[in-house]
C-alpha positions as CSV (number, residue, x, y, z in Angstrom):
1,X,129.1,63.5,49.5
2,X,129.9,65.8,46.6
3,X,132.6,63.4,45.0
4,X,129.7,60.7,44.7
5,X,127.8,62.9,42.4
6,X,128.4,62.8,38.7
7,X,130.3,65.2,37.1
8,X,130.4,66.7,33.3
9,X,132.6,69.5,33.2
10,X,133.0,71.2,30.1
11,X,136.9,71.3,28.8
12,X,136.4,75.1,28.7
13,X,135.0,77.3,31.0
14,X,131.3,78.3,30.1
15,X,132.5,81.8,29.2
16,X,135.4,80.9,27.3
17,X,133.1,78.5,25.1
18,X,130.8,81.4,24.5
19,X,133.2,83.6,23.6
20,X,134.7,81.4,20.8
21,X,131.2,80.5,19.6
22,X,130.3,83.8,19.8
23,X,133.6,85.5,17.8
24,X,133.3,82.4,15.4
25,X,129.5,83.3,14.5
26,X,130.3,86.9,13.9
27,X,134.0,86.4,11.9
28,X,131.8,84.1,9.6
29,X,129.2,86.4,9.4
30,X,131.8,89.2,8.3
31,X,133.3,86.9,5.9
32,X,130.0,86.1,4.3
33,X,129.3,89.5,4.1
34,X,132.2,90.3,2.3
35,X,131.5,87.9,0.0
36,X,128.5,89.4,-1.2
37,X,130.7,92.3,-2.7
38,X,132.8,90.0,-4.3
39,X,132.3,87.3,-7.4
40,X,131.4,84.3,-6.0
41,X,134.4,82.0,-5.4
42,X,133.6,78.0,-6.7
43,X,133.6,75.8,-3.6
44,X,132.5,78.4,-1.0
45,X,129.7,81.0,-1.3
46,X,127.8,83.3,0.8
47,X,125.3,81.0,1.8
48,X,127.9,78.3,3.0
49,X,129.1,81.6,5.3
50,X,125.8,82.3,6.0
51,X,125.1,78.6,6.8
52,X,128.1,77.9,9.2
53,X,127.2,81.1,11.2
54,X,123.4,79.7,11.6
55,X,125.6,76.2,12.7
56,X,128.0,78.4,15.3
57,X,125.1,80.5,17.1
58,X,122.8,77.1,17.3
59,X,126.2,75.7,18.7
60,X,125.4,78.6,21.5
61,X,121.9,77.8,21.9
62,X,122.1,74.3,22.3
63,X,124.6,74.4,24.8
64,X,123.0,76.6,27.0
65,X,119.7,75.6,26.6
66,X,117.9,73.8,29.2
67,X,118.0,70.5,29.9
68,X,115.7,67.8,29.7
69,X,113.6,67.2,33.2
70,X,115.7,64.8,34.9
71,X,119.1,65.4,32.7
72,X,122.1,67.3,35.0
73,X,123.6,70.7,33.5
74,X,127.1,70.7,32.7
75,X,128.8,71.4,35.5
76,X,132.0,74.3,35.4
77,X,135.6,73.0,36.7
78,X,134.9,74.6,39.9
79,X,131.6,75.8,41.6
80,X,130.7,76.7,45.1
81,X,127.9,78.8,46.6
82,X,127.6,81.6,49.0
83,X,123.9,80.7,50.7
84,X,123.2,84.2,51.6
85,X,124.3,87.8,49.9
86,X,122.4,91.0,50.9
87,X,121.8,94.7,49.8
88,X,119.2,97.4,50.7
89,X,117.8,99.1,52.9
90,X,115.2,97.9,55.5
91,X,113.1,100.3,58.0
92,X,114.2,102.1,60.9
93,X,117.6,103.2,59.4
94,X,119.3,99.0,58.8
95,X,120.8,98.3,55.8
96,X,122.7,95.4,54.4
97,X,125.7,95.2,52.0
98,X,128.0,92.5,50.6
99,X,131.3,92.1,49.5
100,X,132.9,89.1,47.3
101,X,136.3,88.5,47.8
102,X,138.1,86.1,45.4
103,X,141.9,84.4,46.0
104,X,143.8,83.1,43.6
105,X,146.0,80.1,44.8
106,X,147.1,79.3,41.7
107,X,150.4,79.7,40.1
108,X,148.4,80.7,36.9
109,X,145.6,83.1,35.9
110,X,142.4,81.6,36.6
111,X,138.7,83.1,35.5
112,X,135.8,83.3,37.6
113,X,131.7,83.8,37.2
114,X,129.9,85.2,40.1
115,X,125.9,85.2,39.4
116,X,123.0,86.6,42.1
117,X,120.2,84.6,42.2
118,X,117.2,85.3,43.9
119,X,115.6,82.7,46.0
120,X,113.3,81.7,43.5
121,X,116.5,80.8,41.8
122,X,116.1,83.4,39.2
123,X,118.9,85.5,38.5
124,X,118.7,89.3,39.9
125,X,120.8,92.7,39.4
126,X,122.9,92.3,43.1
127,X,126.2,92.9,41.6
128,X,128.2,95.9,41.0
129,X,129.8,95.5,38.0
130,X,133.4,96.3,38.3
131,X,133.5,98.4,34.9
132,X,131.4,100.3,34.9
133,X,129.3,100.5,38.4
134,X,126.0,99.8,37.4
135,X,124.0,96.7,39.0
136,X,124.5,93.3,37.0
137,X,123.5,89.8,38.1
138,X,126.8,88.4,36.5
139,X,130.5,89.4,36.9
140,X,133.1,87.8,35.2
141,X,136.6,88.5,35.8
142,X,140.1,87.6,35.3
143,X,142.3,87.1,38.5
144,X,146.0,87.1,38.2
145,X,148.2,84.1,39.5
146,X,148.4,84.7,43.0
147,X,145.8,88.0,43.0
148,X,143.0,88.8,44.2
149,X,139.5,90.8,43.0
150,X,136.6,92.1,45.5
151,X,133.2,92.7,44.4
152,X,130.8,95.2,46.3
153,X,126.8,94.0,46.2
154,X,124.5,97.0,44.4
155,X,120.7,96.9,44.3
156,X,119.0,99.4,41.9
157,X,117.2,100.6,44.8
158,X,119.1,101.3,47.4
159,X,116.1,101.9,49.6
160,X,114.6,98.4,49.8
161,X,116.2,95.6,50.6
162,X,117.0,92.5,48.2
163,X,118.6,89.2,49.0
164,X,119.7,85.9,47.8
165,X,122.6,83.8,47.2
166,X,125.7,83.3,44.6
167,X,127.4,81.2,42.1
168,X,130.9,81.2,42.3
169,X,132.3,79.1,39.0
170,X,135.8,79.2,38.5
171,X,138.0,77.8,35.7
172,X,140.3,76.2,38.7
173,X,139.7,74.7,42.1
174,X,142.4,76.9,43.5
175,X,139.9,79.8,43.7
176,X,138.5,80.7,47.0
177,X,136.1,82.8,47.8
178,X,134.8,84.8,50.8
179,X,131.6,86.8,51.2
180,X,131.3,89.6,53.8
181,X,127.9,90.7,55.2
182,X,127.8,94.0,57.0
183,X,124.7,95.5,58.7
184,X,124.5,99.3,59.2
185,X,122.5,101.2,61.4
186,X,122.2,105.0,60.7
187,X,125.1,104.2,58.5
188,X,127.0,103.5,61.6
189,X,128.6,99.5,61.4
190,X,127.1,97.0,63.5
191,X,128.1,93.6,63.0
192,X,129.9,92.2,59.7
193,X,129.8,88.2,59.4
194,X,132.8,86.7,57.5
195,X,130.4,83.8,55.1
196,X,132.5,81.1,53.5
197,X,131.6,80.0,50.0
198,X,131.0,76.5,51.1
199,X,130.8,73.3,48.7
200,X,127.2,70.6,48.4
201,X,126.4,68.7,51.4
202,X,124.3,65.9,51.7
203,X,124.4,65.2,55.5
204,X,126.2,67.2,58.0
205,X,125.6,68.7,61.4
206,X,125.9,72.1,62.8
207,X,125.9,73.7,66.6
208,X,123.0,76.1,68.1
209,X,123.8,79.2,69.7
210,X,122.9,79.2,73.2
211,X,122.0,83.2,73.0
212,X,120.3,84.7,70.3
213,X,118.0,82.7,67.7
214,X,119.7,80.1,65.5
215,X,118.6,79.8,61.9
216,X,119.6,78.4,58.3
217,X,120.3,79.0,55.0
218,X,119.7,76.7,52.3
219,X,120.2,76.2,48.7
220,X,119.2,73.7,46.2
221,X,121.8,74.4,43.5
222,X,120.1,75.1,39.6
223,X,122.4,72.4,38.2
224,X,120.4,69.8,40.1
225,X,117.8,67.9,38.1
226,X,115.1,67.5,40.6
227,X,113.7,68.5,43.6
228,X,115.9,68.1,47.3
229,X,114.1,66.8,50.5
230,X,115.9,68.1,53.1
231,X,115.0,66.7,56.5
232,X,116.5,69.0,60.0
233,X,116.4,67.2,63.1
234,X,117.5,69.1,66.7
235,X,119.6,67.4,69.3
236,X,119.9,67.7,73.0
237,X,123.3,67.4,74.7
238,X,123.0,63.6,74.4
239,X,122.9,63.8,71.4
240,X,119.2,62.5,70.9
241,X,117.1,63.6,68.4
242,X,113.8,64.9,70.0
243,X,112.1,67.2,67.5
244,X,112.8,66.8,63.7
245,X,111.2,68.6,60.3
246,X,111.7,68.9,56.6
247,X,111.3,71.0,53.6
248,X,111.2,70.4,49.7
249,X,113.5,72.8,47.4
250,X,113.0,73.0,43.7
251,X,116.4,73.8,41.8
252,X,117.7,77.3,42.4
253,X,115.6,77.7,44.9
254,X,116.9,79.3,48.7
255,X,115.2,79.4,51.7
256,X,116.6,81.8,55.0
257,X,114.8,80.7,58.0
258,X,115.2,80.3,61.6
259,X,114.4,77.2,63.2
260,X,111.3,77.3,64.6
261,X,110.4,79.0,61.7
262,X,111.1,75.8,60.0
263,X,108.0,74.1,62.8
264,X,111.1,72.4,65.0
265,X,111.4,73.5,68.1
266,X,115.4,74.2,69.3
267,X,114.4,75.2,73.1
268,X,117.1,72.4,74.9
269,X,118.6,71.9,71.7
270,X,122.5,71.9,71.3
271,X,122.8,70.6,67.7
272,X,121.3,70.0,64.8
273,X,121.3,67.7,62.2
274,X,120.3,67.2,58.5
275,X,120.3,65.1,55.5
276,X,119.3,66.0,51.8
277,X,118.3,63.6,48.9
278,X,120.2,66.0,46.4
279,X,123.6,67.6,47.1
280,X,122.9,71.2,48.8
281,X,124.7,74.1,49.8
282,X,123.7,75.0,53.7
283,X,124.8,77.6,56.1
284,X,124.0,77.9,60.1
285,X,123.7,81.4,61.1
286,X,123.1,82.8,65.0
287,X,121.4,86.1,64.7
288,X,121.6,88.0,68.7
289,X,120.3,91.3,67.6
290,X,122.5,93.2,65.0
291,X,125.0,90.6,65.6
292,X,125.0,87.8,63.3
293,X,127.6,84.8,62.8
294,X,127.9,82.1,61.5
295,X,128.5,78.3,62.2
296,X,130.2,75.6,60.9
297,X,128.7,72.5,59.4
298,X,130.4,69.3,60.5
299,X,129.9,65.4,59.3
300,X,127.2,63.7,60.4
301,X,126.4,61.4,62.9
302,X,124.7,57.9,62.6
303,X,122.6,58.6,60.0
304,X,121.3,54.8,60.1
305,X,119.9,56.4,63.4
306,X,119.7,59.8,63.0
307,X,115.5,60.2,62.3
308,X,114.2,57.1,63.6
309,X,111.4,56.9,66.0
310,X,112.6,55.8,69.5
């Protein structure tokens, strides 16, 4: 359950606080350089300029630094994930693009950060940044109250194909955000799947597909301070567990796989279920050829129940 977890969320968005630290450090730079054309005044010299500057830009590299093993980032006022974004091309003519599309509920102008990570949990150049069109792994825009903003995917080669997931942090919860994953063949559309930003799960369960080859993707968010076990257990139409298996994700780190991928087997299986140790972002995907969707993830069951050994 998200709200169980603890949060610390800065007063100020992460960007905002940067920007203020970062104007701060060069103003007092200027200043102290201005000084050193001018007699020195008593009570405040260059070196006190120089010194508060040193203070302001340590004041940025503390903050973002990273944290201790087991000590939880700060968290933004808003964050939700998008498990899966895609650009490139692949062979026999597919390619994949992406396209981030951002709401604004609010009455008021709200900011937003959208970061690529790779599934290492690295962050990688799958963005195209709305100035000026090149490939970034952060955007950061404004959206007006009640606005909108769309962001396209862009890989620096367009000829191979790189995926991962994305950050969404927002300086409101009344942001909501879509992704849209189109696959092209001979530059001719063949599917597009509508993917949700979703918010961290820690137990849920999710349908499977009766056609076509059902699949996951996972994510164990960067902000968590250890490792998530995550164990996925398929169901019959009972509702009885009968084949289960699990897999250990070090922050930032995303996993795409189909089930039996993942050593379960889902022939007879109608459902699935899961549980993490750490908050996770998750998405169910059905993948019939070209065509891929996605599934919703809905509360659990008995989890006092839900892996034991009958």
């Amino acid at each position: 359950d998200p709200a169980q977890r603890q949060e610390v969320a800065p007063s100020l968005p992460l960007w905002d606080l940067f920007d203020k630290l970062k104007k701060e450090f060069h103003n007092t730079l200027m200043r102290g350089g201005k000084m050193l054309q001018e007699p020195q005044k008593p009570g405040f010299g260059w070196k006190k300029a120089m010194v508060l500057g040193l203070v302001a830009l340590a004041a940025v590299l503390i903050y973002f630094e990273q944290p201790a093993p087991g000590a939880e980032r700060p968290r933004p006022m808003s964050e939700t994930w998008a498990p899966l974004c895609g650009n490139g091309a692949t062979t026999g003519g597919i390619s994949f693009s992406s396209t981030i599309s951002l709401i604004n509920l609010s009455t008021t102008t709200s900011q937003a950060s959208i970061t690529s990570f790779g599934s290492s949990g690295s962050p990688i150049p799958l963005l195209q940044d709305p100035n000026g069109g090149t490939s970034v792994d952060s955007v950061f825009v404004t959206i007006p109250p009640s606005g909108t903003m769309q962001i396209d995917s862009l890989n620096p080669d367009p000829n191979v194909l790189e995926s991962g997931y994305l950050g969404i942090f927002t300086s409101n919860q009344q942001v909501v955000t879509q992704t849209e994953f189109s696959i092209f063949q001979n530059n001719q559309l063949q599917a597009r799947a509508q993917i949700p930003a979703t918010p961290l799960f820690q137990a849920g369960s999710f349908p499977i597909g009766q056609e076509g080859s059902t699949g996951v993707a996972i994510m164990n968010p960067i902000f968590n301070p250890d490792a998530a076990d995550v164990q996925i257990g398929v169901a019959n139409q009972d509702g009885k567990i009968f084949d289960t298996t699990s897999v250990t994700l070090d922050p930032g780190v995303q996993i795409s796989r189909f089930l039996d991928q993942l050593s379960v087997d889902p022939l007879g299986a109608t459902s699935a279920e899961f549980r993490s140790t750490l908050p996770i972002a998750i998405l169910p995907l059905n993948q019939d050829g070209l065509v891929l969707t996605t599934q919703s993830v809905f509360p659990p069951r008995n989890l006092q129940s839900l892996f034991r050994e009958d």
